[in-house]
Structures are given as C-alpha cells and as structure tokens.
MOPAC internal coordinates of N, CA, C and O (Angstrom, degrees):
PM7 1SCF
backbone

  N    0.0000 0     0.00 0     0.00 0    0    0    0
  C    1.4429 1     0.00 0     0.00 0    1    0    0
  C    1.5343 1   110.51 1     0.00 0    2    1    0
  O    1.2310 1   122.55 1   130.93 1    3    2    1
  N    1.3109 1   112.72 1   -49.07 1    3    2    1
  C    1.3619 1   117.29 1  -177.47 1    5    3    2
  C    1.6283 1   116.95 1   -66.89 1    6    5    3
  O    1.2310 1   120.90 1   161.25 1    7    6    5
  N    1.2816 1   115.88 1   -18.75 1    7    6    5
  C    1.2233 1   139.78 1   175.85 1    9    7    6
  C    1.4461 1   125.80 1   -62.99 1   10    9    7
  O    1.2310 1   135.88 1   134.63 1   11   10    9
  N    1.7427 1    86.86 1   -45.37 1   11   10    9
  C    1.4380 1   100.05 1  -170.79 1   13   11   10
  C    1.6544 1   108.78 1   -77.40 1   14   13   11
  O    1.2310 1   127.64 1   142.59 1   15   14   13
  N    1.5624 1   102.90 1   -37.41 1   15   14   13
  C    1.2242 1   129.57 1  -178.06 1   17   15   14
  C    1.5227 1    98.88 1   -49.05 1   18   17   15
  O    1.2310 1   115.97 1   115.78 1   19   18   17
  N    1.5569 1   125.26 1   -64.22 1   19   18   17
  C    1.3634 1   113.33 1  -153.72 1   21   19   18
  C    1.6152 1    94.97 1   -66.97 1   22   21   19
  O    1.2310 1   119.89 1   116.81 1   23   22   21
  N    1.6555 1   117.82 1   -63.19 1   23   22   21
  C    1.6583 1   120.03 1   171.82 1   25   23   22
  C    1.9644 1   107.64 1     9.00 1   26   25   23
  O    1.2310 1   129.94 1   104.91 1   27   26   25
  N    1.5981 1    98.45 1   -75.09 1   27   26   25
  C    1.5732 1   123.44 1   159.65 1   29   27   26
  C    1.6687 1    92.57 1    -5.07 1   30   29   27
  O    1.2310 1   146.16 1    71.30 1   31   30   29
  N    1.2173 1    66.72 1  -108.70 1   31   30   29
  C    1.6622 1    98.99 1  -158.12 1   33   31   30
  C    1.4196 1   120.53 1   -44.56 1   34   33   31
  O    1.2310 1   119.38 1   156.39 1   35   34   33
  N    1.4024 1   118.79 1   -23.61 1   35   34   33
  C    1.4169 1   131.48 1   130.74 1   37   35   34
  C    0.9654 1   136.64 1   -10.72 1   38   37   35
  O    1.2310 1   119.91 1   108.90 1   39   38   37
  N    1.6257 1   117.77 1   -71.10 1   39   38   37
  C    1.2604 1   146.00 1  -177.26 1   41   39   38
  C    1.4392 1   102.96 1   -66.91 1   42   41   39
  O    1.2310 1   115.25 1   141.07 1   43   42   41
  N    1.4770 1   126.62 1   -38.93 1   43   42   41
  C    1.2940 1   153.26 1   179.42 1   45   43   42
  C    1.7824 1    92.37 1   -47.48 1   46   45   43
  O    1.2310 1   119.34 1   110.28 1   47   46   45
  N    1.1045 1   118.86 1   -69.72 1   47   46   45
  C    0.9525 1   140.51 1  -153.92 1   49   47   46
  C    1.8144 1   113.11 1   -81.20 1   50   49   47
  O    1.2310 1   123.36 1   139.96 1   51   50   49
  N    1.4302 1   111.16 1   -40.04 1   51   50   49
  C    1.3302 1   132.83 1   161.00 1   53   51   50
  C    1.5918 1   109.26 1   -44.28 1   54   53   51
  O    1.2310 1   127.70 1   110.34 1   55   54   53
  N    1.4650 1   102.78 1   -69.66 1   55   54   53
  C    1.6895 1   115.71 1   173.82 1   57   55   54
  C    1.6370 1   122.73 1   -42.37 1   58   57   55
  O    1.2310 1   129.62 1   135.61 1   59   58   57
  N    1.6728 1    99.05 1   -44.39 1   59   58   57
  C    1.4873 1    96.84 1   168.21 1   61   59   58
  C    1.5519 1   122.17 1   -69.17 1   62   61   59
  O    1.2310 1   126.98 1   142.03 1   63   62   61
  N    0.7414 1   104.17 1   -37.97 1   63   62   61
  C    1.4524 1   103.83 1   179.08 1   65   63   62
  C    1.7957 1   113.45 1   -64.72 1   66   65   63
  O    1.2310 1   133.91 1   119.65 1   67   66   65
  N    1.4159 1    90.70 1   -60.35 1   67   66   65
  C    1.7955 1    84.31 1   171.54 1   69   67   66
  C    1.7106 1   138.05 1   -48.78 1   70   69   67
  O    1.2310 1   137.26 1   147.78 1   71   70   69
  N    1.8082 1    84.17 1   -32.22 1   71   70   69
  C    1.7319 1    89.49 1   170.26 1   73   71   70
  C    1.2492 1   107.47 1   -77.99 1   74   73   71
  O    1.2310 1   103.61 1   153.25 1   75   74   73
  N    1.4090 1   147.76 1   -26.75 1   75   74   73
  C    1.5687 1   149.89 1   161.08 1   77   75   74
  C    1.0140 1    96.30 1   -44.44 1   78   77   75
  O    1.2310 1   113.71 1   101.86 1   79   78   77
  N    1.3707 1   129.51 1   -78.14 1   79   78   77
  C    1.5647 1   126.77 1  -147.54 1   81   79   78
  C    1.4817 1   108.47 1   -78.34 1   82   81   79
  O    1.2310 1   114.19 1   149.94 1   83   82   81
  N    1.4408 1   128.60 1   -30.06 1   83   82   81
  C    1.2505 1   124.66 1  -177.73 1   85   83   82
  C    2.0358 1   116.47 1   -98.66 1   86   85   83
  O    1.2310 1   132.42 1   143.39 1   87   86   85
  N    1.8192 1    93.62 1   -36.61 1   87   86   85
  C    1.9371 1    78.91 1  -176.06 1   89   87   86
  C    1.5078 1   105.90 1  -133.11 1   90   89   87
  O    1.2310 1   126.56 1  -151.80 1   91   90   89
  N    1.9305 1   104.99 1    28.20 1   91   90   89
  C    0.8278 1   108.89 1   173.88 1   93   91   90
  C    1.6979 1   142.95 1    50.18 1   94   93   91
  O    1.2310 1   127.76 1  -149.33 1   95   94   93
  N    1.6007 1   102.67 1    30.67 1   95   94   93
  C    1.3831 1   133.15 1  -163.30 1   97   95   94
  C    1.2908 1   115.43 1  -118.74 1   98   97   95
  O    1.2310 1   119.30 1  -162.32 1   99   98   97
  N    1.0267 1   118.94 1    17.68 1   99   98   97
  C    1.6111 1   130.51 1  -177.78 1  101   99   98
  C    1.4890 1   133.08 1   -13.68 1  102  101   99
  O    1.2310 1   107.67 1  -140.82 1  103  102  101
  N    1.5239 1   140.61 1    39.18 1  103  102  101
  C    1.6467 1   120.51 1  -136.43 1  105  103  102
  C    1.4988 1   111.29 1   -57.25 1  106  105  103
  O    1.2310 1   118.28 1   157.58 1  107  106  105
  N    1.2245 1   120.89 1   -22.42 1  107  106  105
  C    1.6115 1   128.21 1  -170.58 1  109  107  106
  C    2.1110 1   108.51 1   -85.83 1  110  109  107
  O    1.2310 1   123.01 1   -56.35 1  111  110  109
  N    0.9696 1   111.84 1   123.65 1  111  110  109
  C    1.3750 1   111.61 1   153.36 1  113  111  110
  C    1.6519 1   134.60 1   -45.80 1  114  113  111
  O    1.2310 1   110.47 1   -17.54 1  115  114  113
  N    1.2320 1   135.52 1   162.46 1  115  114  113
  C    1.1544 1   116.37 1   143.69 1  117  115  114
  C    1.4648 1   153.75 1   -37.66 1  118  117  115
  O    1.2310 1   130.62 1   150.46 1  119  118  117
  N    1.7605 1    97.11 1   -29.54 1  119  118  117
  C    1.4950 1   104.19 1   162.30 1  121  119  118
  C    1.3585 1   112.28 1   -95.10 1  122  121  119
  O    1.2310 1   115.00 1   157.14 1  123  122  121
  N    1.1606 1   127.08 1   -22.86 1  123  122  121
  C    1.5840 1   130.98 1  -161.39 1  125  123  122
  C    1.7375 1    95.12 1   -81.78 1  126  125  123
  O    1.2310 1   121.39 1   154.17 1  127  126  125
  N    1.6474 1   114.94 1   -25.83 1  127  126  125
  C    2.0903 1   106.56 1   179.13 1  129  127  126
  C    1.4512 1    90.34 1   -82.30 1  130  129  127
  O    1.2310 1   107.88 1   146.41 1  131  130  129
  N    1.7994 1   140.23 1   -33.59 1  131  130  129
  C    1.4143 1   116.93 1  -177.85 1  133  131  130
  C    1.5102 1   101.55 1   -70.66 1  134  133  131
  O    1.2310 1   113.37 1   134.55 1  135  134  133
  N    1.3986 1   130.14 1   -45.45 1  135  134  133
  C    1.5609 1   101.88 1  -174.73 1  137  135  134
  C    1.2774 1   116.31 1   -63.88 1  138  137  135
  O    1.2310 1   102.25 1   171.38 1  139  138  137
  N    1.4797 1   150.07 1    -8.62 1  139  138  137
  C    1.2180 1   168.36 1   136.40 1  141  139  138
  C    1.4733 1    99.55 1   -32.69 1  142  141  139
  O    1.2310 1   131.65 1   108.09 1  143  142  141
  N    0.7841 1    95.11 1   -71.91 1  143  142  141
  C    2.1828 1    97.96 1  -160.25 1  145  143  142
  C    1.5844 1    91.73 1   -61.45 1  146  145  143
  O    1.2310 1   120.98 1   125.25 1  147  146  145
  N    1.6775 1   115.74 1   -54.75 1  147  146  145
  C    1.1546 1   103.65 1   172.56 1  149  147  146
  C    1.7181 1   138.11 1   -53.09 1  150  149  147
  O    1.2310 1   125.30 1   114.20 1  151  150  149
  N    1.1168 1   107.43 1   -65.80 1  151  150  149
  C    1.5481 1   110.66 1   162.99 1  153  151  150
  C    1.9296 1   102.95 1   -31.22 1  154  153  151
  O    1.2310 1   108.07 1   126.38 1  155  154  153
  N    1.2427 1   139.88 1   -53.62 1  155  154  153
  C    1.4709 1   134.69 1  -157.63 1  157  155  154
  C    1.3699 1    76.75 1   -72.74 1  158  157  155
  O    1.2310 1   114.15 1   107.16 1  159  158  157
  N    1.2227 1   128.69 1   -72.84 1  159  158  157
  C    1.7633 1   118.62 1  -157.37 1  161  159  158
  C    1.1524 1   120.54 1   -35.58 1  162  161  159
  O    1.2310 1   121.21 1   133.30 1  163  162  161
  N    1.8352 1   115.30 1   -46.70 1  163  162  161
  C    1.4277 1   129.43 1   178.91 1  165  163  162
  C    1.2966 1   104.19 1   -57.97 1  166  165  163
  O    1.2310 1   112.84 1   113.01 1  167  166  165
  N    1.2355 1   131.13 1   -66.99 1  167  166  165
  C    1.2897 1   122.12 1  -178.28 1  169  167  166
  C    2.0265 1   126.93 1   -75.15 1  170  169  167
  O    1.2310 1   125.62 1  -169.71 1  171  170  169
  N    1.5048 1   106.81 1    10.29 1  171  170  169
  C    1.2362 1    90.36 1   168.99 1  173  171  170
  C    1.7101 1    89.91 1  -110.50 1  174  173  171
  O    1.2310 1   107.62 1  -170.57 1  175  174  173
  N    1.1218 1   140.70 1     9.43 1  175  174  173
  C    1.5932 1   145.52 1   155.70 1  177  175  174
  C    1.4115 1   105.35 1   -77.61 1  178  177  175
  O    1.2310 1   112.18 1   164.08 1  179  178  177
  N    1.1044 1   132.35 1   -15.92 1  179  178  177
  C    1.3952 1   132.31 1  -164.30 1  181  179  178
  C    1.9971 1    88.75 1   -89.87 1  182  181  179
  O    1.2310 1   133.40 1   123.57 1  183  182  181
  N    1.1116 1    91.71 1   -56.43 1  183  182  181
  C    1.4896 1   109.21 1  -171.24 1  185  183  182
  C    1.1223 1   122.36 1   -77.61 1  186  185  183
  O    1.2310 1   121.77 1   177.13 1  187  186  185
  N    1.3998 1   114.21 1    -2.87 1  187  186  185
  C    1.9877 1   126.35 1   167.47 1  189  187  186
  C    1.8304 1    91.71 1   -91.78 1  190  189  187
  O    1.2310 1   124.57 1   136.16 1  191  190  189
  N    1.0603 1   108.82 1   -43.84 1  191  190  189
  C    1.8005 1   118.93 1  -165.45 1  193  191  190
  C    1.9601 1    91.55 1   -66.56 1  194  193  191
  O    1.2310 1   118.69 1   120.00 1  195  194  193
  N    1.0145 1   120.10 1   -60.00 1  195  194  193
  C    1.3583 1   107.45 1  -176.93 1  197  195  194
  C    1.1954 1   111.88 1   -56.72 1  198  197  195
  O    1.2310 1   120.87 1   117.94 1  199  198  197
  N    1.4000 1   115.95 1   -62.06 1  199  198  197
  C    1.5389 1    94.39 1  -164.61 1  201  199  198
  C    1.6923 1   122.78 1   -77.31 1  202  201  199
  O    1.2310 1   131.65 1  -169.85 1  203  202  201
  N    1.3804 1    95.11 1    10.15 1  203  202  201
  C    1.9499 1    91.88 1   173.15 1  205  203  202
  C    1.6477 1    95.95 1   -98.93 1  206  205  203
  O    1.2310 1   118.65 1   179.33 1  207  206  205
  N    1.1655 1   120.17 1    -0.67 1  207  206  205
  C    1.8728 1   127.95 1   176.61 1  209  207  206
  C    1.3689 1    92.24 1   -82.86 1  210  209  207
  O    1.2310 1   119.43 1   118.86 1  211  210  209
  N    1.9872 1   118.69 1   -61.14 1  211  210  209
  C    1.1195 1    96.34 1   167.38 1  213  211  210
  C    1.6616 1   155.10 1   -85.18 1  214  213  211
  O    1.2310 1   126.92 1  -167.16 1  215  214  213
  N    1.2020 1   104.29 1    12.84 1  215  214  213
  C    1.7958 1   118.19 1   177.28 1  217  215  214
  C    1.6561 1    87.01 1   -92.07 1  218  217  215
  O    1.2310 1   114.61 1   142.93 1  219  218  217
  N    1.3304 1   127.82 1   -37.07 1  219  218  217
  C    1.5437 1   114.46 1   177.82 1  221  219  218
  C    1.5587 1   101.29 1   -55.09 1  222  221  219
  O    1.2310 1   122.98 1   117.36 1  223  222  221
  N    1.1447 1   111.89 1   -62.64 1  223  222  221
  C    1.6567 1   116.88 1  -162.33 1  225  223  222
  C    1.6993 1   103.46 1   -36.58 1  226  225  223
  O    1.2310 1   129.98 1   122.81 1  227  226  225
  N    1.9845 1    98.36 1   -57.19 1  227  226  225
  C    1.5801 1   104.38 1  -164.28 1  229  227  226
  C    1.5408 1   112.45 1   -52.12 1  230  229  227
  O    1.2310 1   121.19 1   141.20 1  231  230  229
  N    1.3417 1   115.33 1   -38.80 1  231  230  229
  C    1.1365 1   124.89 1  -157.84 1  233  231  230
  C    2.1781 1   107.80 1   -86.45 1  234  233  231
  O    1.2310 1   125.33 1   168.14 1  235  234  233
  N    1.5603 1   107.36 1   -11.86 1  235  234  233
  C    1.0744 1   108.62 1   155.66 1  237  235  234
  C    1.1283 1   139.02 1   -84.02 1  238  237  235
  O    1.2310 1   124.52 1   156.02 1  239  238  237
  N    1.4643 1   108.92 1   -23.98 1  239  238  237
  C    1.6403 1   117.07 1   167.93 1  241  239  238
  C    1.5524 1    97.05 1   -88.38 1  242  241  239
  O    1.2310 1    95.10 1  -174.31 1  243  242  241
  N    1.3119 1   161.10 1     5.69 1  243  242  241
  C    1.6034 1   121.82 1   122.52 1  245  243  242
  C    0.9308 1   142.95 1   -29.19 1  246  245  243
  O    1.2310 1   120.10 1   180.00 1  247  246  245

C-alpha cells in the first residue's frame, strides 16, 4: 500500500517536472515539488521499513 502510494506521488512529481521542462506549465512551486519528492521518499521508507519488519518476522517464526 505504502508502495503504491509513494509510485503516486512520484508520478505527481515526475509530471511536474516534465510539464516545466517541456510546456513550461509547472502546477507545483518550488516548495510544493520538495514536499512532493519528500512526502514519496517518506512513504517509499515506510514501505522498505515494513517489509524488512516483515521478512524479519517470517523468518523468525521458522
């Protein structure tokens, strides 16, 4: 979920940039693409941190 989520917000962030650099339409500010890039990071760390919580778990109940 958290995975899919950052992907999101990614893409969010991908788009802005491409409309800047290519048709020059930017909807995001300078601060509004760091809370973007940021928010995706947080949540694709959220979603590296779980699932190494859960391959720990699986691999303790063997």
């Amino acid at each position: 979920m958290f995975l899919v989520a950052s992907a999101i917000v990614f893409a969010v962030f991908f788009a802005n940039v491409a409309l800047g650099a290519f048709a020059s339409s930017a909807f995001l500010g300078d601060v509004g693409e760091m809370l973007v890039l940021f928010a995706a990071t947080i949540l694709f760390v959220i979603a590296i941190l779980k699932k190494e919580a859960d391959q720990k778990t699986k691999n303790q109940g063997s």
